[in-house]
C-alpha positions as CSV (number, residue, x, y, z in Angstrom):
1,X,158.5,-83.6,24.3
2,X,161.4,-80.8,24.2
3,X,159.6,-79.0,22.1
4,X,156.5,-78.9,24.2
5,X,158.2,-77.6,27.1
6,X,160.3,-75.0,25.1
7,X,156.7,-73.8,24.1
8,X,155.3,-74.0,27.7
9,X,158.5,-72.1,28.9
10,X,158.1,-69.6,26.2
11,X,154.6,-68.7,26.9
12,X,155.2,-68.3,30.8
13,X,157.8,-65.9,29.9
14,X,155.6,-63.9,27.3
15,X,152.9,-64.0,30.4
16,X,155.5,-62.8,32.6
17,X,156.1,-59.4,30.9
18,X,152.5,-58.6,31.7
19,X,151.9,-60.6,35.3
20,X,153.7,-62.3,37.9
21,X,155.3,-65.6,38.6
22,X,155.0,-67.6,42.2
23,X,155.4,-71.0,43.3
24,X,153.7,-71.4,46.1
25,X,154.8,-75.3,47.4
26,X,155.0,-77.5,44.2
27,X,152.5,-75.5,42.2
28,X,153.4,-72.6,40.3
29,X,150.7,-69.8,39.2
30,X,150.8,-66.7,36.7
31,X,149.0,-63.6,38.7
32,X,147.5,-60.8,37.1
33,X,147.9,-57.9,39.4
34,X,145.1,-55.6,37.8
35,X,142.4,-58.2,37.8
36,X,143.5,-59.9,41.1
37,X,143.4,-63.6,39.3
38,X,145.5,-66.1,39.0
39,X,146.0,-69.2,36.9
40,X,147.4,-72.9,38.2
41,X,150.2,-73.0,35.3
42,X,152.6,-75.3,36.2
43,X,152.9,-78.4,38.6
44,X,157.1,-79.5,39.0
45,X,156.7,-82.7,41.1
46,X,156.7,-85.8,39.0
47,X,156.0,-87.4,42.4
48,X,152.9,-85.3,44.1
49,X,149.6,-87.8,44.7
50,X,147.5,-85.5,46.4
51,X,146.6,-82.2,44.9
52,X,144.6,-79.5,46.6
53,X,143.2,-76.9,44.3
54,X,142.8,-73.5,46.4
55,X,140.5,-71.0,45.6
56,X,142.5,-68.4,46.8
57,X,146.1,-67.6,47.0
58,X,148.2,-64.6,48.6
59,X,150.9,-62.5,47.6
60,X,152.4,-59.6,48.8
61,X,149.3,-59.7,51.0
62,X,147.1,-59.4,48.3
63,X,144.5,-62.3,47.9
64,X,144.2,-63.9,44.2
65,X,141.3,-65.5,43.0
66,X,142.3,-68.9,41.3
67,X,140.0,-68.6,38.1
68,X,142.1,-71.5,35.3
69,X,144.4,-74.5,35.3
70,X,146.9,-74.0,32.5
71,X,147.3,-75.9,29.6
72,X,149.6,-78.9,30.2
73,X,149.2,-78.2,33.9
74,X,149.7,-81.9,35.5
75,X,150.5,-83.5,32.1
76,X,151.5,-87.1,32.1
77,X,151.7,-86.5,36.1
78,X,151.0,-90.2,36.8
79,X,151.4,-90.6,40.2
80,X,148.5,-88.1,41.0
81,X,145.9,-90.1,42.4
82,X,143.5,-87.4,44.3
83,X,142.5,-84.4,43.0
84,X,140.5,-81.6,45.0
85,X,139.1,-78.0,44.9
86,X,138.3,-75.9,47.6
87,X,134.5,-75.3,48.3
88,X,134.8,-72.2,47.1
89,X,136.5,-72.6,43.9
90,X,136.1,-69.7,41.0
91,X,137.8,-72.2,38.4
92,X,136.4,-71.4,34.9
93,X,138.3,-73.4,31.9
94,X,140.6,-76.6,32.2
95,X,142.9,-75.5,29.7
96,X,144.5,-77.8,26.9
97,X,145.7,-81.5,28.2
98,X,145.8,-79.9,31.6
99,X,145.5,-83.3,33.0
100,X,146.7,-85.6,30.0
101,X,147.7,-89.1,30.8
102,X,147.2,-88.8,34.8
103,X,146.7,-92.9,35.1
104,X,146.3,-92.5,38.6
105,X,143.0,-90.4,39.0
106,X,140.5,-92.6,39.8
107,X,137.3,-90.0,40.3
108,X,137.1,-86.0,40.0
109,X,134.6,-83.8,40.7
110,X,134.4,-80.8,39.0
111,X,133.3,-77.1,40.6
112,X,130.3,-75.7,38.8
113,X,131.8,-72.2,38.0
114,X,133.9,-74.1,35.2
115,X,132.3,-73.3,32.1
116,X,135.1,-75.2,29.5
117,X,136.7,-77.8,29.6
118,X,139.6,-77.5,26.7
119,X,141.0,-80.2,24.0
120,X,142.7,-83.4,25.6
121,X,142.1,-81.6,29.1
122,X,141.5,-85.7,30.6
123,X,142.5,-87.4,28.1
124,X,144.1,-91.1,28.7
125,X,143.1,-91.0,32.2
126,X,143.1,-95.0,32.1
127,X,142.5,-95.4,35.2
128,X,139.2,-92.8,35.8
129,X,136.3,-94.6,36.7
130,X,134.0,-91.7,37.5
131,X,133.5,-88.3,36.8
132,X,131.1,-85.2,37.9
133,X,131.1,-82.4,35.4
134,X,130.5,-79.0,36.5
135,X,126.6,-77.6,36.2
136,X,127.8,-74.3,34.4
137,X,129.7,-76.9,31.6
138,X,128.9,-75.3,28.2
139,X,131.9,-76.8,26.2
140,X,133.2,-80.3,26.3
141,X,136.0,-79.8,23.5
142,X,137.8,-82.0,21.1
143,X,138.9,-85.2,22.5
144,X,138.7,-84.3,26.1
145,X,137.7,-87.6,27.5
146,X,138.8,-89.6,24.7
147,X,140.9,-92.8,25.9
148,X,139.2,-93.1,29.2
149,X,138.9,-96.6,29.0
150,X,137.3,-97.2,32.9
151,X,134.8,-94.8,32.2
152,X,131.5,-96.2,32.7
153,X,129.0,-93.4,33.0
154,X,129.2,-89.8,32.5
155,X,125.6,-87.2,32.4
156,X,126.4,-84.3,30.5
157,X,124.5,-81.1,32.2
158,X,122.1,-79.8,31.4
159,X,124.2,-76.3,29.8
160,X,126.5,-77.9,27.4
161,X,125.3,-76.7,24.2
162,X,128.7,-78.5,22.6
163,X,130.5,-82.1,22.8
164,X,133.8,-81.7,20.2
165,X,135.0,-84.3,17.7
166,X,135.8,-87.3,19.2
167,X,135.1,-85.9,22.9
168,X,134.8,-89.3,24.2
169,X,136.4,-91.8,21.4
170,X,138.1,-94.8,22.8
171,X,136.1,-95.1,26.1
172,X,135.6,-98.8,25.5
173,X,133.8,-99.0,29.6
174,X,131.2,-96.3,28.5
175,X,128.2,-97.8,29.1
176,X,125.4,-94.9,29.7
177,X,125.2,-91.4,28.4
178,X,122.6,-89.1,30.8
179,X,121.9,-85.9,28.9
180,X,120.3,-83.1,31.2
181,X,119.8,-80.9,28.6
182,X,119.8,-81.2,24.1
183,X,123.1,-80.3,23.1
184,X,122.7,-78.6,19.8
185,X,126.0,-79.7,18.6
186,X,127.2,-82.8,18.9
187,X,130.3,-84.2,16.8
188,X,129.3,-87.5,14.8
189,X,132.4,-89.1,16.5
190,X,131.9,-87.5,19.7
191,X,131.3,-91.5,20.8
192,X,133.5,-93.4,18.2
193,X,134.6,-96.1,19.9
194,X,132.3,-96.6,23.0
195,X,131.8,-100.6,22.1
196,X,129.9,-100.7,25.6
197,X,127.8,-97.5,25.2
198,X,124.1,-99.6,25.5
199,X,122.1,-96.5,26.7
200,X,121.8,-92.8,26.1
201,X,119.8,-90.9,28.2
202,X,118.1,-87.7,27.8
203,X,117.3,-86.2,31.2
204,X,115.8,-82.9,30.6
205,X,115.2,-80.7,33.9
206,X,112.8,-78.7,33.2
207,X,113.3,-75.2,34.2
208,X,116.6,-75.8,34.0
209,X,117.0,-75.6,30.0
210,X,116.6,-72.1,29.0
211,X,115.5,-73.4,25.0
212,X,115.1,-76.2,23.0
213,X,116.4,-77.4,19.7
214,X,116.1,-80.6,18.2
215,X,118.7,-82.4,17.0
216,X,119.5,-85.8,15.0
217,X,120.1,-87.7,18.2
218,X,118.8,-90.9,19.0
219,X,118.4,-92.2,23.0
220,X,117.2,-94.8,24.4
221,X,115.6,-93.2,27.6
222,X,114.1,-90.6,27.5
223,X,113.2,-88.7,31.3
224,X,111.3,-85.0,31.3
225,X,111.4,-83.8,35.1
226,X,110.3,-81.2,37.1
227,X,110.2,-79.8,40.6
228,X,106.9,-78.4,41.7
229,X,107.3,-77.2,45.6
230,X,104.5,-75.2,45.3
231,X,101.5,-77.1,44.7
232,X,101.0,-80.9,42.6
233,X,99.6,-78.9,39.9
234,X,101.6,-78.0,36.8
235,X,102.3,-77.4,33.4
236,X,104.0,-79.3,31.1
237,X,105.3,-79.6,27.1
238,X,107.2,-82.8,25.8
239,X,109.9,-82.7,23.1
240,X,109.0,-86.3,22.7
241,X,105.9,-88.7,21.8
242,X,106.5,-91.0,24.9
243,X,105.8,-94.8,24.0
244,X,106.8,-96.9,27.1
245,X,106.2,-95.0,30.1
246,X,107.8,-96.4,33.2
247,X,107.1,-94.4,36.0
248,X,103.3,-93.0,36.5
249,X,103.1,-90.2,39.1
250,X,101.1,-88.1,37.5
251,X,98.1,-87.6,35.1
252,X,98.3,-85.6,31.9
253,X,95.2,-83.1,31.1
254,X,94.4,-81.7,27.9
255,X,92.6,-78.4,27.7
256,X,88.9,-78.8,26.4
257,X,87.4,-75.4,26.7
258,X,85.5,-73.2,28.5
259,X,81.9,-72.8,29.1
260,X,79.7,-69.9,29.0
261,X,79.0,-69.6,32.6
262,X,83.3,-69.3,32.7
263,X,84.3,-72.9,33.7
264,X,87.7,-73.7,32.3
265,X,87.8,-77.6,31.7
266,X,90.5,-80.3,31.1
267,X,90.4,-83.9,30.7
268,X,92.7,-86.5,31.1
269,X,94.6,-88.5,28.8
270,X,96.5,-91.8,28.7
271,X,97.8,-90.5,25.4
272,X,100.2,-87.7,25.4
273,X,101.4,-86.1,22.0
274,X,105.2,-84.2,21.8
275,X,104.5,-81.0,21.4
276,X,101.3,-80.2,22.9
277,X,100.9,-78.7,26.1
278,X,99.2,-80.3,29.2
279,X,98.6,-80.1,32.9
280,X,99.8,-82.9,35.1
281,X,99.2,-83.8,38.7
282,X,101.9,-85.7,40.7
283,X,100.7,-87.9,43.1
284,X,104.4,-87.6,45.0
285,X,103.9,-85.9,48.3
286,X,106.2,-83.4,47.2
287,X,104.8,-82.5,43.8
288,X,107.9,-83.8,42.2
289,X,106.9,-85.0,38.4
290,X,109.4,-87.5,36.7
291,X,108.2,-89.1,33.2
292,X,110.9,-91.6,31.5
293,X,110.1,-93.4,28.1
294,X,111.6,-96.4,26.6
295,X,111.4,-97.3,23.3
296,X,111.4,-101.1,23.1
297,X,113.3,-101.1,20.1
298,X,116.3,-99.4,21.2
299,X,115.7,-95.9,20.1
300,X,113.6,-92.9,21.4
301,X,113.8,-89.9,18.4
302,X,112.9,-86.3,18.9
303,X,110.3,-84.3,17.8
304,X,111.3,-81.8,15.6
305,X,107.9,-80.2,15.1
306,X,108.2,-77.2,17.4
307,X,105.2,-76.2,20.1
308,X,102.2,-76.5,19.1
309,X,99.4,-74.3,20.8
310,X,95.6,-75.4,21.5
311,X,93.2,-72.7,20.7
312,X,89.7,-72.8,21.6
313,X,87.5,-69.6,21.4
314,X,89.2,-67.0,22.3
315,X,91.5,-68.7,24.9
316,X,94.8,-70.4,24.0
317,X,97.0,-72.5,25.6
318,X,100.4,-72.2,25.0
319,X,103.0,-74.8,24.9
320,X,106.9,-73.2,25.3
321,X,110.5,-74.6,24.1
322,X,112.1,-71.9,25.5
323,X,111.6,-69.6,28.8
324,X,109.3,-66.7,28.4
325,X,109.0,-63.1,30.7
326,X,105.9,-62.3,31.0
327,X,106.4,-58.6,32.6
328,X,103.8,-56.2,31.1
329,X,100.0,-55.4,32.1
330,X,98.9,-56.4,29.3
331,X,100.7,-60.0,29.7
332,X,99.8,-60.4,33.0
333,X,96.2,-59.5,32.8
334,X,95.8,-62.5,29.8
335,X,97.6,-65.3,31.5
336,X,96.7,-67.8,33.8
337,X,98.7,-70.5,35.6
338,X,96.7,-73.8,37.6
339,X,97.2,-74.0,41.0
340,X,95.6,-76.2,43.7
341,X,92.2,-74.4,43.9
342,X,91.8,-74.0,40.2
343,X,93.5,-71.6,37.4
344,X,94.8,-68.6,38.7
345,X,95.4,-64.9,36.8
346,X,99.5,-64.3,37.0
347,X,99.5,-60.8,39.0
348,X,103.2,-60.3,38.9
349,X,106.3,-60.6,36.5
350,X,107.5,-63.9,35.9
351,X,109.4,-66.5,34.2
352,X,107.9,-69.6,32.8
353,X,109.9,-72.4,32.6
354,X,111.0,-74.1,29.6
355,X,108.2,-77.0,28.9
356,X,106.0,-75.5,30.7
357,X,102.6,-73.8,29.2
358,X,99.7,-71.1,30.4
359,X,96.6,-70.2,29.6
360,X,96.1,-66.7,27.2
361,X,92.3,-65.6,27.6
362,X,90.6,-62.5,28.3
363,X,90.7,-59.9,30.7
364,X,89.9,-61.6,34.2
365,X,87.8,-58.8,35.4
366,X,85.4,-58.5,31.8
367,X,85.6,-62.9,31.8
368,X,84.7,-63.7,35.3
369,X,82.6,-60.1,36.7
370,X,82.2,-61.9,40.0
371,X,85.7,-63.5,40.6
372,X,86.9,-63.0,44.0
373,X,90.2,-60.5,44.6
374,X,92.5,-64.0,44.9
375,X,92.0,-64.1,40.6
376,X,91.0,-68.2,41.6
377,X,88.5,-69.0,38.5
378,X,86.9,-72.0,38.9
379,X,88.5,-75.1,36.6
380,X,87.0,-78.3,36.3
381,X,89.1,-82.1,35.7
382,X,88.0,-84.7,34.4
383,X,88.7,-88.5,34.5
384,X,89.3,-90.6,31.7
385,X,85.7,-91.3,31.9
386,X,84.3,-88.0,32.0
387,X,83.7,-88.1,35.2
388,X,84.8,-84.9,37.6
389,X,88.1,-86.3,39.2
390,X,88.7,-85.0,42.4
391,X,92.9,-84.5,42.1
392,X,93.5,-81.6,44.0
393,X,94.0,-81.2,47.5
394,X,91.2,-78.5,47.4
395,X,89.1,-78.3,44.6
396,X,86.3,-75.1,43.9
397,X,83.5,-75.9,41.9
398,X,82.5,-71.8,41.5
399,X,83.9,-69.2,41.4
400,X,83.9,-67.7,45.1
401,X,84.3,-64.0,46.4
402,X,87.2,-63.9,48.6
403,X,86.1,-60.9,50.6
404,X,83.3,-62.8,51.7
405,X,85.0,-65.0,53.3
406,X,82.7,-67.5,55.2
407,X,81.7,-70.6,54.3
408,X,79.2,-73.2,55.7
409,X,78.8,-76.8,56.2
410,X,75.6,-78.3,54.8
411,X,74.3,-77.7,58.5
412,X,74.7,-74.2,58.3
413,X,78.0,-74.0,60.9
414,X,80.4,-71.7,59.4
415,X,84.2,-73.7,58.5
416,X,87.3,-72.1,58.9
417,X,89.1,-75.1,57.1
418,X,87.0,-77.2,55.0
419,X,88.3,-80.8,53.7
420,X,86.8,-82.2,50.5
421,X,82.9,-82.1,50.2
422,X,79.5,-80.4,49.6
423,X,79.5,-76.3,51.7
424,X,77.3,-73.3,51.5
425,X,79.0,-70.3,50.3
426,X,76.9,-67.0,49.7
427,X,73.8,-69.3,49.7
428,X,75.0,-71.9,46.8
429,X,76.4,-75.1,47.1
430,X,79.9,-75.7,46.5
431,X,82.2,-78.6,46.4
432,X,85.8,-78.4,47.7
């Protein structure tokens, strides 16, 4: 113990020559005057229970932007029993056993700017029950939650691409495991220990992982969501062959060509393969898509055999593990995104999310002469039967000339709003 604080006092002075020293109440903080940051180095009380992490602090009226809590900061600070950050909090790291052996934390939450968390930073926190890691987490390091024996749930976000040796060993209350995103490395005893871990849970965002890489690990949920505010149309790509579905909001279609006459077609499917790109439809009234598998004997495994496209003729569709640009002409006059009136040409730059897919096909203009200036071409669903399935809100069968403009009820009065049915538009029949 003496030789840990000779070491702590050693280093504030080496920080010293190059920054300054204040203690501002019963916190003390390290300043760099050229960078205007500061860092939460040192807490004196052995009594403090409420701790208020500013984002700011002032000095010689100069503001400071509080951007790191120190290693050792609170450690073994046991009567700390609240912990807080201001709104605005720039935090970054949680240096090394920053709060080691706090037994009186109960719950934390975490700003999102914090990017590491450092060795030991929590560890022996008996008494913490929960915990909400920051969004911007990349790094959980070596042993950093390790002997947190209340712990019951933690979901790792969806950015941590590394969970150190032994990150959570010893948390003997750790019962579920939600993983936003596919860590790509995860220490083999990164859960040694967890006696009551009964679930892990993969909960991939989609849109929110930026790519994809298959690891070792085993879960025994598996949940692929997505967000569509837009329209109840998307695209989607599955790391996983999903084998006890337990949500159904949606429909999967798989592409099945197109014809001569330039109808796109998909079909739907009760059978979903990993890998293989697919429209849904969500049936929430928000377009929100959730999927979750089970595996009924304990253990849902990955895919590892990368995206596989579907090529027919000369069009493609293309499944992605990882977020794509598409930003030149020649991109955006190939590829084609479904939306609520059928499949439509992608006019201007853009990102597609991760599991997502589009269509690659031929120039719009030489593939459809009489497409309308909306780029709407004309894509037909079907139902597990075969039948034409009437799933979105408005539905085109033809292509239709949007500077025309009008269109007709079978009666021959012109619509301005026309619900699903049989109209008249440029003398053919069309159902919306």
């Amino acid at each position: 113990m003496k030789n840990l604080f000779i070491s702590l006092i050693f280093s504030l002075c080496l920080f010293s020559a190059q920054a300054d020293k204040i203690s501002l109440g019963e916190l003390t903080y390290i300043i760099n005057t050229s960078t205007k940051e500061a860092t939460l180095a040192l807490c004196l009380s052995n009594s403090i229970t409420d701790v208020n992490i500013p984002a700011y602090i002032e000095y010689h009226g100069e503001q400071f932007t509080v951007v790191e809590i120190g290693d050792y900061c609170f450690y073994r600070k046991a009567a700390i029993t609240k912990v807080t950050f201001d709104d605005e909090s720039q935090i970054r790291n949680i240096g090394v056993k920053s709060f080691y052996q706090c037994t009186g934390i109960k719950d934390i939450e975490l700003p999102d700017q914090i990017t590491t968390i450092e060795s030991y930073s929590f560890a022996s926190c008996s008494a913490l029950e929960s915990v909400a890691l920051p969004a911007r987490l990349e790094t959980l390091d070596e042993g950093s939650f390790s002997g947190c024996t209340s712990l019951a749930e933690v979901t790792i976000p969806a950015e941590v691409s590394t969970i150190g040796m032994g990150c959570f060993d010893g948390c003997t209350s750790l019962e579920s495991v939600n993983f936003q995103g596919n860590p790509e490395n995860i220490d083999p005893s990164a859960f040694t220990g967890c006696s009551s871990l009964t679930k892990k849970e993969l909960i991939i965002d989609a849109g929110n992982v930026k790519e994809f890489n298959p690891n070792d690990n085993a879960y025994t949920n598996i949940v692929l969501r997505r967000s569509n505010t837009a329209h109840k149309l998307a695209t989607i790509t599955m790391p996983f062959k999903p084998n006890k579905p337990t949500r159904s909001n949606y429909a999967f279609y798989e592409f099945q060509g197109v014809s001569s006459d330039g109808v796109i077609s998909f079909q739907e499917t009760d059978s979903p393969e990993a890998d293989v790109p697919y429209v849904v439809y969500s049936n929430d009234e928000n377009g929100d898509f959730e999927f979750v598998a089970e595996d009924v004997d304990g253990a849902v495994t990955l895919s590892s055999a990368g995206a596989q496209s579907v090529n027919i003729g000369d069009w493609t569709f293309v499944a992605l593990y990882s977020q794509l640009s598409l930003s030149t002409s020649a991109d955006l006059k190939h590829s084609y995104l479904p939306v609520e009136e059928g499949i439509q040409n992608i006019m201007e730059p853009t990102i597609l999310p991760t599991f997502s897919a589009y269509l690659s096909g031929p120039n719009v203009d030489e593939a459809f002469p009489n497409i309308g200036s909306d780029g709407i071409i004309y894509a037909q669903f079907k139902d597990l039967n075969g039948s034409t399935a009437s799933v979105m809100e408005i539905k085109v069968e033809g292509i239709i000339d949007a500077a025309d403009g009008k269109i007709y009820d079978l009666t021959g009065r012109q619509v301005q709003n026309p619900q699903h049915g049989i109209y008249i538009v440029r003398g053919k029949k069309v159902l919306f």
